[in-house]
mmCIF file of the N, C-alpha and C atoms, coordinates in Angstrom:
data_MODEL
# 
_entry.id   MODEL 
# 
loop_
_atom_site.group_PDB 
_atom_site.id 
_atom_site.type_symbol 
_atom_site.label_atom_id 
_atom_site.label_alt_id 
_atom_site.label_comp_id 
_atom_site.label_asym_id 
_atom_site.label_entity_id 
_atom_site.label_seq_id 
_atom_site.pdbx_PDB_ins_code 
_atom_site.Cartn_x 
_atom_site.Cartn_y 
_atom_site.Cartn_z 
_atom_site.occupancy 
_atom_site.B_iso_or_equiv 
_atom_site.pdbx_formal_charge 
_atom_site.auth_seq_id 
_atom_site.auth_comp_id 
_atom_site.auth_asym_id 
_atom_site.auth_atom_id 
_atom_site.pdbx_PDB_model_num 
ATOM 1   N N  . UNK A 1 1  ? 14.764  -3.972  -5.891  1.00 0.00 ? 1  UNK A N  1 
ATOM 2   C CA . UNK A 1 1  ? 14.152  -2.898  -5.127  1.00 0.00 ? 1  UNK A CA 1 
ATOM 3   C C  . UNK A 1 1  ? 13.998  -1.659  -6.013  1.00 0.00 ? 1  UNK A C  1 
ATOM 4   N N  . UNK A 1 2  ? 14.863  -1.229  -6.686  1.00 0.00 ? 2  UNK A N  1 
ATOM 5   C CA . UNK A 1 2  ? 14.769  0.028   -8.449  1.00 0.00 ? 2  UNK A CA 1 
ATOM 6   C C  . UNK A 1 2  ? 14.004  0.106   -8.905  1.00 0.00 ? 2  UNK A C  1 
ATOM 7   N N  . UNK A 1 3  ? 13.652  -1.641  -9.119  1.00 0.00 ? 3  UNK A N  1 
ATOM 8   C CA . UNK A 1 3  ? 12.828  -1.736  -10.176 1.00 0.00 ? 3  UNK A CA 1 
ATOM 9   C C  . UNK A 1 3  ? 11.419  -1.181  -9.548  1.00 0.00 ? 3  UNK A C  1 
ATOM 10  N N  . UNK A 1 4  ? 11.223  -2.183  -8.148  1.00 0.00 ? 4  UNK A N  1 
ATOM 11  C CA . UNK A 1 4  ? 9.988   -1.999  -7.665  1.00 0.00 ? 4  UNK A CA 1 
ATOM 12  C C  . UNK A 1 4  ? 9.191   -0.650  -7.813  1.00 0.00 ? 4  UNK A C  1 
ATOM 13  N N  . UNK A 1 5  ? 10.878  0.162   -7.008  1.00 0.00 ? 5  UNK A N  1 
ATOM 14  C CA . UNK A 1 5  ? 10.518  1.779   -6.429  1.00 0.00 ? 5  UNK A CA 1 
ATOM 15  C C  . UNK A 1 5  ? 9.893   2.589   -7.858  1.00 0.00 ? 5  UNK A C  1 
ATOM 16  N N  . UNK A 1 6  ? 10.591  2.248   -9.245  1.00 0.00 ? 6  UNK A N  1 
ATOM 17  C CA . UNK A 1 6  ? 10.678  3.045   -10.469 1.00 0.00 ? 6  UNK A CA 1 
ATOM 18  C C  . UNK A 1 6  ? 9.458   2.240   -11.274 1.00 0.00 ? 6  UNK A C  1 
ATOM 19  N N  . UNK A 1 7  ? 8.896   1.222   -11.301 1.00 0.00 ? 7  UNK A N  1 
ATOM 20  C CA . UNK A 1 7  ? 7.840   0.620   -12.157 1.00 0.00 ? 7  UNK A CA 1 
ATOM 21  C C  . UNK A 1 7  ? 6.215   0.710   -10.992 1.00 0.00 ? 7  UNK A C  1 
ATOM 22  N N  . UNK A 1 8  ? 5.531   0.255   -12.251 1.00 0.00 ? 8  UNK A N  1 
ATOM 23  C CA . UNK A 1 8  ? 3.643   -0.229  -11.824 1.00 0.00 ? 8  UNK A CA 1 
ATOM 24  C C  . UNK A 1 8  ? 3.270   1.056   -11.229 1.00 0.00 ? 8  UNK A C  1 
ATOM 25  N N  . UNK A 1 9  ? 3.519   2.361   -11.612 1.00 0.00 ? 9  UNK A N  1 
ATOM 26  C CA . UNK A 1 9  ? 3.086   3.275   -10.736 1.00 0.00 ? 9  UNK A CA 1 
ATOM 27  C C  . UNK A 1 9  ? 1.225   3.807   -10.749 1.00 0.00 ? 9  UNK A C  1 
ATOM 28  N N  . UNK A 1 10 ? 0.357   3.507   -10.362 1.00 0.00 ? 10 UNK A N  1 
ATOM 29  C CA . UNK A 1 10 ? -0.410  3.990   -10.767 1.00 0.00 ? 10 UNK A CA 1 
ATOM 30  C C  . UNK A 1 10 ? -1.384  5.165   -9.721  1.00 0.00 ? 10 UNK A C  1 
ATOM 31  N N  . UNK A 1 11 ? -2.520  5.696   -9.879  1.00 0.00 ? 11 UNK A N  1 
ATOM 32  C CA . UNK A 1 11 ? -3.305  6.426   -9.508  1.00 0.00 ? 11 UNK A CA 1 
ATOM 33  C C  . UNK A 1 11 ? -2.767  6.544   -7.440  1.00 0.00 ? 11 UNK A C  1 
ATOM 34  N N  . UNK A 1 12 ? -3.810  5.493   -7.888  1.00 0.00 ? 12 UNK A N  1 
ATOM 35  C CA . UNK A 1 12 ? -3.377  5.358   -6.055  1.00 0.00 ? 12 UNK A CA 1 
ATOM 36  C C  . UNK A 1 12 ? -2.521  5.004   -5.332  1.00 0.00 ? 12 UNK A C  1 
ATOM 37  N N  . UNK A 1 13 ? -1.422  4.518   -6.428  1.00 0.00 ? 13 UNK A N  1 
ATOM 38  C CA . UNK A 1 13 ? 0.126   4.143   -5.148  1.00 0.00 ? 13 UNK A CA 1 
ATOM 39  C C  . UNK A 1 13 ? 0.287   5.786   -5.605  1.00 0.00 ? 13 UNK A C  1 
ATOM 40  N N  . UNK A 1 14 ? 0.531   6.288   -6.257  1.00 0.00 ? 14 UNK A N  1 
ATOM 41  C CA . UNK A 1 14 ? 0.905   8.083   -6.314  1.00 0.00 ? 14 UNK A CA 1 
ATOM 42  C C  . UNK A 1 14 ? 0.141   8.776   -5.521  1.00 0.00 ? 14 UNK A C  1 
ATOM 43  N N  . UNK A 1 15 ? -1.059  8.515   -5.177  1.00 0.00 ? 15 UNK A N  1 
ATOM 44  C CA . UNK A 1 15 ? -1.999  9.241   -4.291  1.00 0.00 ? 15 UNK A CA 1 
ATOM 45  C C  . UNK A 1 15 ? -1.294  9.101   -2.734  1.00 0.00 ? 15 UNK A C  1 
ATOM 46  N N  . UNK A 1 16 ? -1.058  7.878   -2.537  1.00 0.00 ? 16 UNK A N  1 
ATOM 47  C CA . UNK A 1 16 ? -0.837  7.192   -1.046  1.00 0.00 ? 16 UNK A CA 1 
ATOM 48  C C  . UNK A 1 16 ? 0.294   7.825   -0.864  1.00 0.00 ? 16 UNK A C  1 
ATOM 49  N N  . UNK A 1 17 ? 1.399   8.261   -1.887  1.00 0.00 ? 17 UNK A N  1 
ATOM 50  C CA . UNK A 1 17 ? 3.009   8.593   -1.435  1.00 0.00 ? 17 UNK A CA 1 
ATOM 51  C C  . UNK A 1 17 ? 2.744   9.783   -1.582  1.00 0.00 ? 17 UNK A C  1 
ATOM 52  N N  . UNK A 1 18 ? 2.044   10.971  -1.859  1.00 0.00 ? 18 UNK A N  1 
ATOM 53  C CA . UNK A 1 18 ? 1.522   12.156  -1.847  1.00 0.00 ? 18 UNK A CA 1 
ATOM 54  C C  . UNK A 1 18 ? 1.507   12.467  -0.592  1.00 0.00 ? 18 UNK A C  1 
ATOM 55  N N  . UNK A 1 19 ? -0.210  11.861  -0.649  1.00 0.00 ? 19 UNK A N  1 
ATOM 56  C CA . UNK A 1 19 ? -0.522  12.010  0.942   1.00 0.00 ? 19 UNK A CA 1 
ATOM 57  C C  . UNK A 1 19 ? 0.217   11.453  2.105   1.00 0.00 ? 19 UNK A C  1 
ATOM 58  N N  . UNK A 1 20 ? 1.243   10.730  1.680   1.00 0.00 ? 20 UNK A N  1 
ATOM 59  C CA . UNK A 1 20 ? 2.315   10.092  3.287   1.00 0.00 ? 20 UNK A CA 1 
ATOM 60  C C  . UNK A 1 20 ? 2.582   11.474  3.690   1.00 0.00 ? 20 UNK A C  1 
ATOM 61  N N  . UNK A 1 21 ? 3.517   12.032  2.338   1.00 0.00 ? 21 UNK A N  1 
ATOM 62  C CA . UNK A 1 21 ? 4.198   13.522  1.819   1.00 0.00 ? 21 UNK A CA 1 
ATOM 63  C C  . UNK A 1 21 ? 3.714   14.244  2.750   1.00 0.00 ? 21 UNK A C  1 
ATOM 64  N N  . UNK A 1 22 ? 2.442   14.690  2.272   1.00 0.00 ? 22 UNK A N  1 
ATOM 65  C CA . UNK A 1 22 ? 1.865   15.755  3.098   1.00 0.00 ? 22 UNK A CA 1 
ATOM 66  C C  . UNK A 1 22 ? 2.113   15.515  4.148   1.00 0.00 ? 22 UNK A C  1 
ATOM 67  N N  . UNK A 1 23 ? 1.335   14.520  4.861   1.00 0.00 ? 23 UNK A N  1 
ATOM 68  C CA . UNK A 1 23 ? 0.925   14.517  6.194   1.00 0.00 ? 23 UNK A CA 1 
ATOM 69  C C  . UNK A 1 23 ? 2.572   14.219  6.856   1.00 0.00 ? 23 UNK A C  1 
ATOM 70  N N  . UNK A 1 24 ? 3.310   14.025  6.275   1.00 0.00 ? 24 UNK A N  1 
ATOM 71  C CA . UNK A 1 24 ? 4.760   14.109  7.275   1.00 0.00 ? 24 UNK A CA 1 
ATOM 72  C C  . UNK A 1 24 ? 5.148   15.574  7.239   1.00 0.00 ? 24 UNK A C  1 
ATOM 73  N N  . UNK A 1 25 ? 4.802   16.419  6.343   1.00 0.00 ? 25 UNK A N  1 
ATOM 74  C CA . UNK A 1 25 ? 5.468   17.601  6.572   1.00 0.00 ? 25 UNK A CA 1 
ATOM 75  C C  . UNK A 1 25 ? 4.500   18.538  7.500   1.00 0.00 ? 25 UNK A C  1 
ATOM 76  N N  . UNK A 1 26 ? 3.098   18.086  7.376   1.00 0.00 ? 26 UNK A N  1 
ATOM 77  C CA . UNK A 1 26 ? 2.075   18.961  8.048   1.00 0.00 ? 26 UNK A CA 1 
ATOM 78  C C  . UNK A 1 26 ? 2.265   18.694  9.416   1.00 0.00 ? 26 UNK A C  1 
ATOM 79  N N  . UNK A 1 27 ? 2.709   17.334  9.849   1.00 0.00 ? 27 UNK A N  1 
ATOM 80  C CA . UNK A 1 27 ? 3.150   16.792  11.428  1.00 0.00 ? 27 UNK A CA 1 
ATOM 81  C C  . UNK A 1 27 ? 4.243   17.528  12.080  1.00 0.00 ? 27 UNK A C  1 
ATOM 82  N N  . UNK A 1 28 ? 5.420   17.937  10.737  1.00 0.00 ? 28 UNK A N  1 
ATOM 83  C CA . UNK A 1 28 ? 6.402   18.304  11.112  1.00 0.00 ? 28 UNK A CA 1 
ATOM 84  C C  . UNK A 1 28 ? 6.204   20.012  11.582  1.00 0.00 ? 28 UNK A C  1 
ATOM 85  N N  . UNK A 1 29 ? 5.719   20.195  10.928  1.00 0.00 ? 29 UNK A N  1 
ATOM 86  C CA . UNK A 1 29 ? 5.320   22.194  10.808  1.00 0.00 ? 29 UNK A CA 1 
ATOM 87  C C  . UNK A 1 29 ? 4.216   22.524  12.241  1.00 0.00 ? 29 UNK A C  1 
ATOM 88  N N  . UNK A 1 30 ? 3.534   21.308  12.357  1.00 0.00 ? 30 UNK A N  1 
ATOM 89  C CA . UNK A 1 30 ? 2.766   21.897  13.906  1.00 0.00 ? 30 UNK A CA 1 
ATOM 90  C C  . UNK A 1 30 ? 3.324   21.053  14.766  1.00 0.00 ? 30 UNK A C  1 
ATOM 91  N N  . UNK A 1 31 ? 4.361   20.246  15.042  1.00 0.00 ? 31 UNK A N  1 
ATOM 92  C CA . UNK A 1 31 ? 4.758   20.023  16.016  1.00 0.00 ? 31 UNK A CA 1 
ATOM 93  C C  . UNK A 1 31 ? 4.061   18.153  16.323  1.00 0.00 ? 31 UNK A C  1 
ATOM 94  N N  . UNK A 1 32 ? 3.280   18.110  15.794  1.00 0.00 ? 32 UNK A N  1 
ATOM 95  C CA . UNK A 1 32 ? 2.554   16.847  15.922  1.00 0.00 ? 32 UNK A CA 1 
ATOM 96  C C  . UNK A 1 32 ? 3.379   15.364  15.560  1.00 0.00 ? 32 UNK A C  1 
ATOM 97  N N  . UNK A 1 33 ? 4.140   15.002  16.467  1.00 0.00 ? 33 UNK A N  1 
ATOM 98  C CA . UNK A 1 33 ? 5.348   14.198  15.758  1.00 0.00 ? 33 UNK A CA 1 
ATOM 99  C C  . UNK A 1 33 ? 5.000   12.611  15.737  1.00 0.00 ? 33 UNK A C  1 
ATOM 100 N N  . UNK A 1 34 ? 3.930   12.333  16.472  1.00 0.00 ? 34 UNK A N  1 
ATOM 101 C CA . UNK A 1 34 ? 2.741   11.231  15.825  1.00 0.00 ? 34 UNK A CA 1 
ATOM 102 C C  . UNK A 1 34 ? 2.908   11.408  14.892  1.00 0.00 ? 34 UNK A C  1 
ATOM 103 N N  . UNK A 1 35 ? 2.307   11.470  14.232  1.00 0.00 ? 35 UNK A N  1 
ATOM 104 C CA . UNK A 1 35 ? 1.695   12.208  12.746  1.00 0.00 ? 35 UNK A CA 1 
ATOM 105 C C  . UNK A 1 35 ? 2.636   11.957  11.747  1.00 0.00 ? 35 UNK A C  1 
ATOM 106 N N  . UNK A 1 36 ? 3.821   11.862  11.895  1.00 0.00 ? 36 UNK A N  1 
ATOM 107 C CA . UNK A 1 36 ? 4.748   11.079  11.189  1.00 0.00 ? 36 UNK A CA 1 
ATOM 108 C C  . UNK A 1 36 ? 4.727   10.438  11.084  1.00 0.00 ? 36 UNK A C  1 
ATOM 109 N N  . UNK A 1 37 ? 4.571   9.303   12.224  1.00 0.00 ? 37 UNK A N  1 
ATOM 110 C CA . UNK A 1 37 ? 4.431   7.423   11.719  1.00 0.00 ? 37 UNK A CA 1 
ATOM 111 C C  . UNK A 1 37 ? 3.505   7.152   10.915  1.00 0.00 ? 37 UNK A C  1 
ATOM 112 N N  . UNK A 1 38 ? 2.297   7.530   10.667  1.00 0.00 ? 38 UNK A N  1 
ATOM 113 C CA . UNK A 1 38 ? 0.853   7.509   10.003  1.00 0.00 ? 38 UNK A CA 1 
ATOM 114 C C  . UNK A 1 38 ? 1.261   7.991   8.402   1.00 0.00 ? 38 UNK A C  1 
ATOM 115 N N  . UNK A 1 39 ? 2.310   9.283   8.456   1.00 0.00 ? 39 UNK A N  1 
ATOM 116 C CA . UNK A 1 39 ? 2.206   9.534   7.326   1.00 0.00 ? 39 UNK A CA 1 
ATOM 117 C C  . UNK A 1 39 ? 3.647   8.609   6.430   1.00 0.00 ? 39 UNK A C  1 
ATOM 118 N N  . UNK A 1 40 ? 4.321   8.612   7.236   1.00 0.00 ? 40 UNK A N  1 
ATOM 119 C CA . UNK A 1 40 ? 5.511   7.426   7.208   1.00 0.00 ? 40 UNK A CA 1 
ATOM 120 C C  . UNK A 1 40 ? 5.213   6.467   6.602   1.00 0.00 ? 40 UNK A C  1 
ATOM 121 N N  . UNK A 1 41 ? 4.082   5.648   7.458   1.00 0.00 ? 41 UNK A N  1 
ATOM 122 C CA . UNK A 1 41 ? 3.885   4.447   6.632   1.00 0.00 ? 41 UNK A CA 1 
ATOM 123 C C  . UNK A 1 41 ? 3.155   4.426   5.316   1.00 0.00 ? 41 UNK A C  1 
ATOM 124 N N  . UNK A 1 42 ? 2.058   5.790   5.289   1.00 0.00 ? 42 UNK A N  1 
ATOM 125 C CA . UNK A 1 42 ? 1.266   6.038   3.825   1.00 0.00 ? 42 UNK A CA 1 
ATOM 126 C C  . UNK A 1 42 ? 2.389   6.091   2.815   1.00 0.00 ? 42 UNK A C  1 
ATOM 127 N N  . UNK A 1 43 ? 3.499   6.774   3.074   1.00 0.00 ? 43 UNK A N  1 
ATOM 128 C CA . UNK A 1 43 ? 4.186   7.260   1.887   1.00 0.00 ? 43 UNK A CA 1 
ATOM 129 C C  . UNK A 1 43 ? 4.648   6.110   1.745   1.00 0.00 ? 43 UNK A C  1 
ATOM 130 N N  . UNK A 1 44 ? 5.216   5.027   2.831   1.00 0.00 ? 44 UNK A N  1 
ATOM 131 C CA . UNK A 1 44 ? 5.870   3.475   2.415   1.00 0.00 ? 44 UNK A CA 1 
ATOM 132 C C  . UNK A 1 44 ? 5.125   2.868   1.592   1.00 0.00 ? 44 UNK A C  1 
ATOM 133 N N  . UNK A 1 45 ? 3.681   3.048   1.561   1.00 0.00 ? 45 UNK A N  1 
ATOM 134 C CA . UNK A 1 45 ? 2.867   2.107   1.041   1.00 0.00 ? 45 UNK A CA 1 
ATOM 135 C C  . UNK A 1 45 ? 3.174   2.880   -0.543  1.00 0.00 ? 45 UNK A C  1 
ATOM 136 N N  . UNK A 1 46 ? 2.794   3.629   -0.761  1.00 0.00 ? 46 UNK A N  1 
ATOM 137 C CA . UNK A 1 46 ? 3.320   4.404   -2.300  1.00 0.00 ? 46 UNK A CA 1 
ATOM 138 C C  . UNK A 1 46 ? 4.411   4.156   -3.223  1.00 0.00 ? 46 UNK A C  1 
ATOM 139 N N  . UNK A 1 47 ? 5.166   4.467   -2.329  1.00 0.00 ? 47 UNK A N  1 
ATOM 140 C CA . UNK A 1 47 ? 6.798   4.286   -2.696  1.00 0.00 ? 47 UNK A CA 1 
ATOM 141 C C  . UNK A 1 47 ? 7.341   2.890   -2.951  1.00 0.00 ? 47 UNK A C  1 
ATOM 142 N N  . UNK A 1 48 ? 7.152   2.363   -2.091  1.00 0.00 ? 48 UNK A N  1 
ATOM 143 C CA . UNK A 1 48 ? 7.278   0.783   -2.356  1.00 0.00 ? 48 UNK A CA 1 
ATOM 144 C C  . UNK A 1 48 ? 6.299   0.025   -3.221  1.00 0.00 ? 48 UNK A C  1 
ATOM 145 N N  . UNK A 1 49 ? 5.278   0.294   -3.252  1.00 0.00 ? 49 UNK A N  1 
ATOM 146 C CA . UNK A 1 49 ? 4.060   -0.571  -3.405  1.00 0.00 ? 49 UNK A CA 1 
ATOM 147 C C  . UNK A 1 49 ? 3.848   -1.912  -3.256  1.00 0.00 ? 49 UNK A C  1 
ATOM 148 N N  . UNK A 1 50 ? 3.338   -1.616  -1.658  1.00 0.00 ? 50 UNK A N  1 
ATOM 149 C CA . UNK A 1 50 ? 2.789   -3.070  -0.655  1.00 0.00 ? 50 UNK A CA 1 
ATOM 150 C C  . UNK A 1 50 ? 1.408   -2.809  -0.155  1.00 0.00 ? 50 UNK A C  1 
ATOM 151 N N  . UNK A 1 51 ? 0.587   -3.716  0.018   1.00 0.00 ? 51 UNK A N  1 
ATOM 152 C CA . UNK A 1 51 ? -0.537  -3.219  0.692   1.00 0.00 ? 51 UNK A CA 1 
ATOM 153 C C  . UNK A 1 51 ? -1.410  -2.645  -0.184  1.00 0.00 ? 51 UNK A C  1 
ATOM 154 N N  . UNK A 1 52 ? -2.676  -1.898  0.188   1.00 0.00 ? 52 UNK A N  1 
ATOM 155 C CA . UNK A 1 52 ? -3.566  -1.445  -0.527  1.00 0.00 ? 52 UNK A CA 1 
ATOM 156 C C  . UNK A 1 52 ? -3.136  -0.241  -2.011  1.00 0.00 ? 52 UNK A C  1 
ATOM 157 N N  . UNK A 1 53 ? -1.814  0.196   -1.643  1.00 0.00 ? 53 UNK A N  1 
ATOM 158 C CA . UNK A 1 53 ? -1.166  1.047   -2.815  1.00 0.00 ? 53 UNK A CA 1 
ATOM 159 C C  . UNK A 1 53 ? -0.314  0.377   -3.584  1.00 0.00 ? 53 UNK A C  1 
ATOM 160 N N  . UNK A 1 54 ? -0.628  -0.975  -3.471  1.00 0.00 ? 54 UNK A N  1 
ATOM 161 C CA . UNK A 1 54 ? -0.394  -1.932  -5.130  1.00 0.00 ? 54 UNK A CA 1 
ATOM 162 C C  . UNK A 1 54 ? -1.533  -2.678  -5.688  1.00 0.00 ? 54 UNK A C  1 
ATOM 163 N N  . UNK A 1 55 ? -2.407  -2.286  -4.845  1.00 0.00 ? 55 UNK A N  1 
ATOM 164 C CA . UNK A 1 55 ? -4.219  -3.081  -5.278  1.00 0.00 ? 55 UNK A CA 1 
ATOM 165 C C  . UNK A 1 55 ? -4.136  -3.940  -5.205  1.00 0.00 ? 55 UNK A C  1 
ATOM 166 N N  . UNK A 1 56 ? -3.825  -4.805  -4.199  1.00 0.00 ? 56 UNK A N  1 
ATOM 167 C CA . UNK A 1 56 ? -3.797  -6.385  -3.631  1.00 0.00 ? 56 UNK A CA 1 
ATOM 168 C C  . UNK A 1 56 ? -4.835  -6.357  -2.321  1.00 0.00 ? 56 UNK A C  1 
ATOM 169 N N  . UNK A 1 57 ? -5.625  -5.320  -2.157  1.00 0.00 ? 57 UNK A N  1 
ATOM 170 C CA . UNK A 1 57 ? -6.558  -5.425  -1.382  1.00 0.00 ? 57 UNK A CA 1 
ATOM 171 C C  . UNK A 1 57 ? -7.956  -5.447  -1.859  1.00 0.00 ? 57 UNK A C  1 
ATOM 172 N N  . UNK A 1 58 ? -8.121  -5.621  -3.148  1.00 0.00 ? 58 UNK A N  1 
ATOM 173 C CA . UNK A 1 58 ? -9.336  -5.786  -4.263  1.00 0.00 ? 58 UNK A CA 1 
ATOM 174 C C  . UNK A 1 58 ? -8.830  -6.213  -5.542  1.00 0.00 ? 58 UNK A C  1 
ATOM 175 N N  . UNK A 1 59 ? -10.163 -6.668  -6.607  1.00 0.00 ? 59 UNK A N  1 
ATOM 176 C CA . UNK A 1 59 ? -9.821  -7.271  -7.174  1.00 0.00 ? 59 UNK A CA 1 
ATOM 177 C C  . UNK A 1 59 ? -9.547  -8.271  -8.303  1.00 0.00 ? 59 UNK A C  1 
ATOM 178 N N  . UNK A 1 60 ? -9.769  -9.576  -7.116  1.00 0.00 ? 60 UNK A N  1 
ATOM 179 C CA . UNK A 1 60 ? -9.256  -10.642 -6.993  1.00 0.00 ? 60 UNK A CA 1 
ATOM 180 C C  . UNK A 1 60 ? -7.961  -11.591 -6.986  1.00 0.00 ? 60 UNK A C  1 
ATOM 181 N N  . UNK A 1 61 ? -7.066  -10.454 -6.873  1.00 0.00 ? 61 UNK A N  1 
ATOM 182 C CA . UNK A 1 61 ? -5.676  -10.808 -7.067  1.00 0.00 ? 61 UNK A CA 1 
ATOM 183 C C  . UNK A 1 61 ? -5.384  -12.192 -5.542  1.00 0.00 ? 61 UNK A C  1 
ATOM 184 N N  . UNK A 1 62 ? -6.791  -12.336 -5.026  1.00 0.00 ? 62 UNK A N  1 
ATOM 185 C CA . UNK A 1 62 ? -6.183  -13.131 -3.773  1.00 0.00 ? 62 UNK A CA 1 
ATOM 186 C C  . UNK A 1 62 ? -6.553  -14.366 -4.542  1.00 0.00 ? 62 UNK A C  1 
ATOM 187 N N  . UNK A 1 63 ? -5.995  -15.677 -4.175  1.00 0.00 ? 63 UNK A N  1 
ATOM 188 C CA . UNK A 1 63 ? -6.124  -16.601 -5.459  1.00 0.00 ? 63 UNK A CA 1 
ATOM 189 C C  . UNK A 1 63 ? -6.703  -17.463 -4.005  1.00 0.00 ? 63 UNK A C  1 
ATOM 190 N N  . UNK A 1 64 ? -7.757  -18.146 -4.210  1.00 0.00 ? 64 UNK A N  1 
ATOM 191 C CA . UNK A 1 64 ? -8.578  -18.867 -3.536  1.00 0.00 ? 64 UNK A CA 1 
ATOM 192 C C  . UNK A 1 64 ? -8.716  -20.134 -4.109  1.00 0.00 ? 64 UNK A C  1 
ATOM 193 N N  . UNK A 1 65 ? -9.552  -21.478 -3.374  1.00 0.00 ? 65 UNK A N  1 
ATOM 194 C CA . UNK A 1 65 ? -9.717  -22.518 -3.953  1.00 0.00 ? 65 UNK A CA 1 
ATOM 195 C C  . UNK A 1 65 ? -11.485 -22.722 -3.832  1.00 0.00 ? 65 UNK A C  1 
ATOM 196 N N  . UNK A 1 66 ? -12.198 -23.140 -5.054  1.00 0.00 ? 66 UNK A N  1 
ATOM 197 C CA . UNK A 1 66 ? -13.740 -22.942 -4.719  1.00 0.00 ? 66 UNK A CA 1 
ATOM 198 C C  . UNK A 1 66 ? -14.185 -24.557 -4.360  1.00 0.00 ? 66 UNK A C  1 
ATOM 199 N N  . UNK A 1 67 ? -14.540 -24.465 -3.016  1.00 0.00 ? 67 UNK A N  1 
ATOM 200 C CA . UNK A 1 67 ? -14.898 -25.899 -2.251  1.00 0.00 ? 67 UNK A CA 1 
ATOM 201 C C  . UNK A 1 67 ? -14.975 -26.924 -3.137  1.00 0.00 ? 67 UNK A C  1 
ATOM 202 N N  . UNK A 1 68 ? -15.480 -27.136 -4.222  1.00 0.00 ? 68 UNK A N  1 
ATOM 203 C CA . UNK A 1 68 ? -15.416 -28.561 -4.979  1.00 0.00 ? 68 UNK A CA 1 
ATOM 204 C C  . UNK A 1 68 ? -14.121 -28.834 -5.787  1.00 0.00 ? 68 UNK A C  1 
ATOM 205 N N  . UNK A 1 69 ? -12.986 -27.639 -5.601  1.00 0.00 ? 69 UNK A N  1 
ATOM 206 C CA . UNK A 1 69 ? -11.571 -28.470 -6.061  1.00 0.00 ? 69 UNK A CA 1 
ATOM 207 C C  . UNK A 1 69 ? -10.709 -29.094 -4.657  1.00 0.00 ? 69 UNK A C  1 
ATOM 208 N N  . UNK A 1 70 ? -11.378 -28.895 -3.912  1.00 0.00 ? 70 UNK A N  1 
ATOM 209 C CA . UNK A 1 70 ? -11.141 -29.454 -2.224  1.00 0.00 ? 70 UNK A CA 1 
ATOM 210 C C  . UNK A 1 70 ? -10.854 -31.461 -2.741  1.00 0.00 ? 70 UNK A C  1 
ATOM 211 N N  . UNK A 1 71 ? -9.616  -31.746 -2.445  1.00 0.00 ? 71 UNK A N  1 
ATOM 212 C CA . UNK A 1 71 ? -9.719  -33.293 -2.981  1.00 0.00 ? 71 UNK A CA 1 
ATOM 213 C C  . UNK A 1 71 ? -10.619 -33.884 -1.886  1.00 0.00 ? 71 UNK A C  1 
ATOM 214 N N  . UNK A 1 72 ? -11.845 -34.629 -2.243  1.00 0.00 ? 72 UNK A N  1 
ATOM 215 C CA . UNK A 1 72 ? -12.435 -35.312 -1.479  1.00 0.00 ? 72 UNK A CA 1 
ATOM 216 C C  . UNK A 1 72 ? -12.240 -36.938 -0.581  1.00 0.00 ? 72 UNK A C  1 
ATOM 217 N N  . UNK A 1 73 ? -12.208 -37.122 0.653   1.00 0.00 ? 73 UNK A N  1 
ATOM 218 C CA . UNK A 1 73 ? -11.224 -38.144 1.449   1.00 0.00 ? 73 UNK A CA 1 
ATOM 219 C C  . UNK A 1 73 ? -12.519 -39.193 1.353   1.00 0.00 ? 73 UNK A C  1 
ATOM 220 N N  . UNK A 1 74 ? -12.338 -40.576 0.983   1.00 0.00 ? 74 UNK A N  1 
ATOM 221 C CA . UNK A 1 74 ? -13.953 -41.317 0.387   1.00 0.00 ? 74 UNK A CA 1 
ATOM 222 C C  . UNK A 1 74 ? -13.322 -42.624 1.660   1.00 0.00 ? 74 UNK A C  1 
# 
């Protein structure tokens, strides 16, 4: 989990744990306590890096099979 939290940091997992940042303290300062879970989970996505703030949502990191390695049943 160290490793995870302390390595691969790049552009947009730092962007995503920023903006969790913000938007939990901006929720907190007007009262808007929604506004925490939303920014809660942005900063999880950063901090941890799962989801679109480790770039596993583009790509091609999704590993697919292209129809003709499909074993064919004769």
């Amino acid at each position: 989990m160290k490793q995870r939290i302390l390595t691969g940091w790049t552009f947009s997992r730092a962007l995503y744990a920023f903006m969790g940042i913000a938007i939990i303290i901006q929720s907190v300062v007007q009262h808007e306590w929604i506004g925490i879970l939303l920014g809660g989970y942005l900063a999880a996505m950063g901090v941890f890096g799962f989801g679109c703030a480790a770039g596993n949502c583009f790509g091609g990191s999704c590993n697919t099979k292209n129809p003709s390695e499909y074993s064919k049943i004769d």
